[in-house]
C-alpha positions in Angstrom: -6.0 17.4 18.5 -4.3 18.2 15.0 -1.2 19.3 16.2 1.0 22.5 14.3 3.0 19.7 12.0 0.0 18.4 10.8 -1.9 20.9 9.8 0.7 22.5 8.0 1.6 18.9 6.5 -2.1 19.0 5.6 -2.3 22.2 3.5 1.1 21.3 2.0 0.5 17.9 0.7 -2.5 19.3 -1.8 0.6 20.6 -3.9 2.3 18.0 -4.1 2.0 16.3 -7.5 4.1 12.6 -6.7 3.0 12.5 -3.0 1.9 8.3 -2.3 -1.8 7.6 -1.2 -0.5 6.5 2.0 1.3 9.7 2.9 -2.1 12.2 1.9 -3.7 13.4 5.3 -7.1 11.6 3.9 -5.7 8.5 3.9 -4.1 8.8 7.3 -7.4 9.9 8.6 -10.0 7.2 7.2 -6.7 4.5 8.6 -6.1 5.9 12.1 -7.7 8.9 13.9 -7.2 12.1 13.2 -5.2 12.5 16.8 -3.0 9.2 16.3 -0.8 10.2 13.6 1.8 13.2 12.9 4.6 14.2 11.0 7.8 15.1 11.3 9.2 17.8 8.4 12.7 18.6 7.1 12.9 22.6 5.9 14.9 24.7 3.4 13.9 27.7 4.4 10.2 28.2 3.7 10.0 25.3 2.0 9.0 21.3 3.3 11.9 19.4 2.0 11.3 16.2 3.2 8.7 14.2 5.8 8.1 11.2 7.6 4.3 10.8 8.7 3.7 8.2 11.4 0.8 6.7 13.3 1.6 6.2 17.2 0.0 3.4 19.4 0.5 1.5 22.7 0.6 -2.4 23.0 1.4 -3.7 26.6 2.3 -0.7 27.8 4.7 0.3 24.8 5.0 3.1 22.7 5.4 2.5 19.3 5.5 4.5 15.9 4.3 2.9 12.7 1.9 2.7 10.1 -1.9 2.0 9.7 -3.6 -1.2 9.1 -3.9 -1.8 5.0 -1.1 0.7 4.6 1.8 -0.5 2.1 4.4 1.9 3.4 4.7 4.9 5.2 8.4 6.3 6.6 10.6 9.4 4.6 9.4 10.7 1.5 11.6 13.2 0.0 9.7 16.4 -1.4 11.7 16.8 -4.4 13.9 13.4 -5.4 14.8 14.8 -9.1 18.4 15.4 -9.1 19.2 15.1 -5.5 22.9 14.3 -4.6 23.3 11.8 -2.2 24.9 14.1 0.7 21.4 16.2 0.3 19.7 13.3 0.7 21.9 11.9 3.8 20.9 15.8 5.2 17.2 15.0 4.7 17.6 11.2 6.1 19.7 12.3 9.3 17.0 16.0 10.1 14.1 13.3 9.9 15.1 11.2 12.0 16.3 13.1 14.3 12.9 14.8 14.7 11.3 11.9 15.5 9.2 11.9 19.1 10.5 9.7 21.5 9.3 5.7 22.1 9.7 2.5 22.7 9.5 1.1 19.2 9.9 2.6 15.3 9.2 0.0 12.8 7.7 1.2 9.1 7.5 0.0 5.2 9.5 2.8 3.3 8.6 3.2 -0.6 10.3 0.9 -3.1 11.0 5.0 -4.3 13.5 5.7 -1.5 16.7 3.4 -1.7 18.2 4.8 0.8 18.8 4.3 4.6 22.2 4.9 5.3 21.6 7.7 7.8 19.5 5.8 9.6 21.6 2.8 9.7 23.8 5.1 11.2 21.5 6.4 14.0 21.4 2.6 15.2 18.4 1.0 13.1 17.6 -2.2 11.5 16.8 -2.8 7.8 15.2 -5.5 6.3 14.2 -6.1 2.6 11.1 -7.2 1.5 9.3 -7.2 -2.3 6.6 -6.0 -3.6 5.7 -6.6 -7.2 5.2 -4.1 -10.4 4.0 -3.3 -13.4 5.4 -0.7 -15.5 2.6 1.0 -17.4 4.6 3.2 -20.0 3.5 1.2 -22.7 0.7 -0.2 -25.1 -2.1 -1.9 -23.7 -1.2 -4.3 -26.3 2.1 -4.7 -24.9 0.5 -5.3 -21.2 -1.8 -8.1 -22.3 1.5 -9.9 -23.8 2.8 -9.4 -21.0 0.7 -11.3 -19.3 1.8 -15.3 -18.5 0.0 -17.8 -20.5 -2.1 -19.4 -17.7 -2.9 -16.2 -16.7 -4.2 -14.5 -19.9 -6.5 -18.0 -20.4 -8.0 -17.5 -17.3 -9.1 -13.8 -17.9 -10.6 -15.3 -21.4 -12.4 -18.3 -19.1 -13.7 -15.7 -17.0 -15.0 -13.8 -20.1 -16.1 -16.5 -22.2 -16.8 -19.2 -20.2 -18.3 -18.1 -17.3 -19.2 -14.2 -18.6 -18.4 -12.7 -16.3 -18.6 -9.0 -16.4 -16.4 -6.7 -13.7 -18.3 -3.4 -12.5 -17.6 -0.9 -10.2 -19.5 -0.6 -6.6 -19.8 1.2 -4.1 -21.2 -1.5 -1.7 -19.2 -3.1 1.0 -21.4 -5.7 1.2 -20.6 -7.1 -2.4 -17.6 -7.5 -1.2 -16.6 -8.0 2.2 -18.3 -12.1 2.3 -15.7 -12.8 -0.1 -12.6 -11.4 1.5 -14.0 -13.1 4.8 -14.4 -16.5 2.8 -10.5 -16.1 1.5 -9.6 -16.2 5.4 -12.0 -18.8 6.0 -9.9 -21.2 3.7 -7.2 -20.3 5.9 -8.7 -21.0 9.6 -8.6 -17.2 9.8 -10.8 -14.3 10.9 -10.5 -11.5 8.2 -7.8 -9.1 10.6 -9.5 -5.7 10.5 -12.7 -4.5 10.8 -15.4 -4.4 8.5 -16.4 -0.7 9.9 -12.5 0.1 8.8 -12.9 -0.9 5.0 -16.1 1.4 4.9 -13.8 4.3 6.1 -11.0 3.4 3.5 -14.2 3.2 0.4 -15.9 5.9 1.6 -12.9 8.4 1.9 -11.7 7.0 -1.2 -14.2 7.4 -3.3 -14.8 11.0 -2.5 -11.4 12.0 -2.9 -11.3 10.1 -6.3 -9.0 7.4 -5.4 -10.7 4.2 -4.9 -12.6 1.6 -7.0 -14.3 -1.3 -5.9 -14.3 -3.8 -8.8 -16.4 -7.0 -8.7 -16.7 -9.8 -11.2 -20.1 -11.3 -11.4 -21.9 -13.5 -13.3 -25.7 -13.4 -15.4 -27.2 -14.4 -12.1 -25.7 -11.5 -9.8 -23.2 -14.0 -8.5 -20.2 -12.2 -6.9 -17.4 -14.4 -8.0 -14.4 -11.8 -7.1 -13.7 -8.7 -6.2 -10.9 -6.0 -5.3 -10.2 -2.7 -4.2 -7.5 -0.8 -6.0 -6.4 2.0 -4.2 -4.2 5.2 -6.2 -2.8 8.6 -6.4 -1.7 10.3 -9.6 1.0 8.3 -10.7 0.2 4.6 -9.3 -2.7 2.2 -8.6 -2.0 -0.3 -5.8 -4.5 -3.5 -4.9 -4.9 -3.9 -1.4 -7.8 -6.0 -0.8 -9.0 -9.0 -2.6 -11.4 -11.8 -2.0 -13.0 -14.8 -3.9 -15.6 -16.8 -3.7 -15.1 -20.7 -2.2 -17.5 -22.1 -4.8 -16.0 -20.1 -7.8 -12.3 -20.0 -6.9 -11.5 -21.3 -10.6 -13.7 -19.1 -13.1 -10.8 -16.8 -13.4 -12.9 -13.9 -12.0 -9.8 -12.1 -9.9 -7.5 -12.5 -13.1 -10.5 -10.4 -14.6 -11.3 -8.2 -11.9 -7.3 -7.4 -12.0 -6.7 -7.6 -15.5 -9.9 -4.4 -15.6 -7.8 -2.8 -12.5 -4.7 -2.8 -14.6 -6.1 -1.4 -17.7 -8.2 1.1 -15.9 -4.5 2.5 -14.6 -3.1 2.7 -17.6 -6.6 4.4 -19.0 -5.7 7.2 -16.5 -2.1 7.4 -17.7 -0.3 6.0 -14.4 2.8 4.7 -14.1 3.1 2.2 -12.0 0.2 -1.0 -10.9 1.7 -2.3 -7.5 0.4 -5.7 -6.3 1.4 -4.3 -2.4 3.4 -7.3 -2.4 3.4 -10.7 -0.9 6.3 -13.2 0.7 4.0 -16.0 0.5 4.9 -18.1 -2.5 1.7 -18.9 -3.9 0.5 -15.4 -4.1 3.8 -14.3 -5.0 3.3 -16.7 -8.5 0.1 -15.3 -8.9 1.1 -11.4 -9.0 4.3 -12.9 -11.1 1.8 -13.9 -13.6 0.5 -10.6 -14.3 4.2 -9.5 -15.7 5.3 -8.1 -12.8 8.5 -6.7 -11.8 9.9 -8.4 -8.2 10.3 -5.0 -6.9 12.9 -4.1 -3.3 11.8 -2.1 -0.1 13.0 -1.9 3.1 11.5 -2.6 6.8 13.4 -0.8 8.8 12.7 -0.5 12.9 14.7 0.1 16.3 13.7 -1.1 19.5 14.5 1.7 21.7 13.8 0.0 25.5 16.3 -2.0 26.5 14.0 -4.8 27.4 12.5 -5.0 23.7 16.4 -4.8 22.4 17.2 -8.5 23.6 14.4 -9.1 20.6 16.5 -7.4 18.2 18.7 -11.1 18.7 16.4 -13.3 19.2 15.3 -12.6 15.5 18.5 -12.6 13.5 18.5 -9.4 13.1 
């Protein structure tokens, strides 16, 4: 049942111009049910200030407040951030997280946007950084492909000239989804969501004019990459990727990106985020793209005292 918050939260939202694709209601919808997530809202008189959407779910008998699957970050977004003094924002910080339903567990990605967490540092949670990496579009597309590390721009020419690869748009899971599952396979892995969960995301996407599905084939039809690249008005954000075992080095996701990148700055975005990676490999990859190592915070609080003991055991 869509509960007062949320409805509210979803007739708001159309308005507002800087909002991230993970806080719209669409997104929250085609990620979780309708009935698992809310929002809490800070107010200046009529007006929505500030908000903090959440998803809520149980895990051994916990209950827990946090994001979707595929979902970057999620946490505070402040309405209007132009201009703000920092005691409005503490006000904003301290209201939101004050309104926050009671459980077990909190734990969220905030925005690279929002630097600060003071206030709830001060309410008794945790913070840990993390990166994500970024690519500041306000330039030439000239400027972009310099930008680019050697390696990397010979292996979007490779995948161009050598292989010819061409990178089109689809609207087909299928072209996609044996790839992704073969990039777990290298791993020992199962791909860890469900396939039935990507349709959601590329069908609610797509008709709210937010998602393409690149893939980089070959003369034959051969699928060789492919990625979805996820945005709202002012960034584009890749958050799903796969390539094929046999034709791991024809370049084609250095294409398939390097399309994703211009096709961002084509629509006048700012910002291309990567979603970010700790694992050093893929980290180097993104880095070859000219990306900026970019800071956000985890933050969390156990709640239960059994779960706090936790808190400890990790370092934190």
């Amino acid at each position: 049942m869509t509960s007062l918050t949320q409805a509210e939260y979803r007739d708001r939202a159309l308005a507002w111009h800087d909002l991230p694709v993970w806080f719209q209601p669409w997104w929250l919808d085609a990620t979780s049910a309708a009935d698992a997530w809310d929002v809490t809202m800070a107010r200046h008189g009529d007006s929505i200030t500030a908000v903090l959407p959440y998803v809520r779910r149980r895990r051994f008998g916990f209950s827990i407040l946090g994001q979707p699957p595929l979902t970057q970050s999620l946490g505070p977004w402040l309405v209007d951030q132009s201009g703000q003094r920092l005691s409005r924002q503490h006000d904003l910080l301290t209201s939101l997280a004050k309104a926050l339903p009671k459980s077990h567990v909190y734990q969220q990605n905030w925005m690279p946007e929002l630097t600060n967490w003071l206030p709830f540092h001060w309410a008794g949670y945790c913070q840990s950084t993390r990166y994500t990496y970024r690519i500041d579009l306000c330039t030439s597309k000239e400027s972009l492909w310099q930008r680019l590390e050697s390696p990397c721009r010979r292996a979007v020419r490779k995948a161009k000239n050598r292989f010819r690869l061409t990178v089109e748009p689809s609207r087909d899971v299928h072209a996609l989804w044996p790839l992704i599952a073969e990039v777990y396979a290298r791993q020992g892995m199962q791909v860890p969501y469900a396939k039935s969960l990507l349709e959601r995301i590329l069908r609610a996407g797509t008709d709210n004019g937010a998602l393409t599905l690149h893939v980089a084939s070959d003369a034959a039809g051969i699928a060789h990459a492919g990625a979805v690249i996820i945005h709202d008005r002012l960034r584009s954000y890749y958050i799903i990727g796969g390539v094929s075992e046999e034709h791991r080095n024809s370049g084609g996701m250095n294409l398939v990106l390097w399309k994703a990148i211009t096709e961002a700055h084509a629509r006048g975005q700012r910002i291309f985020d990567f979603e970010g990676s700790m694992i050093e490999p893929i980290e180097s990859f993104f880095r070859s793209f000219g990306a900026h190592q970019t800071p956000y915070f985890r933050v969390w609080k156990y709640h239960h005292p059994v779960l706090r003991p936790l808190r400890r055991l990790r370092g934190q």
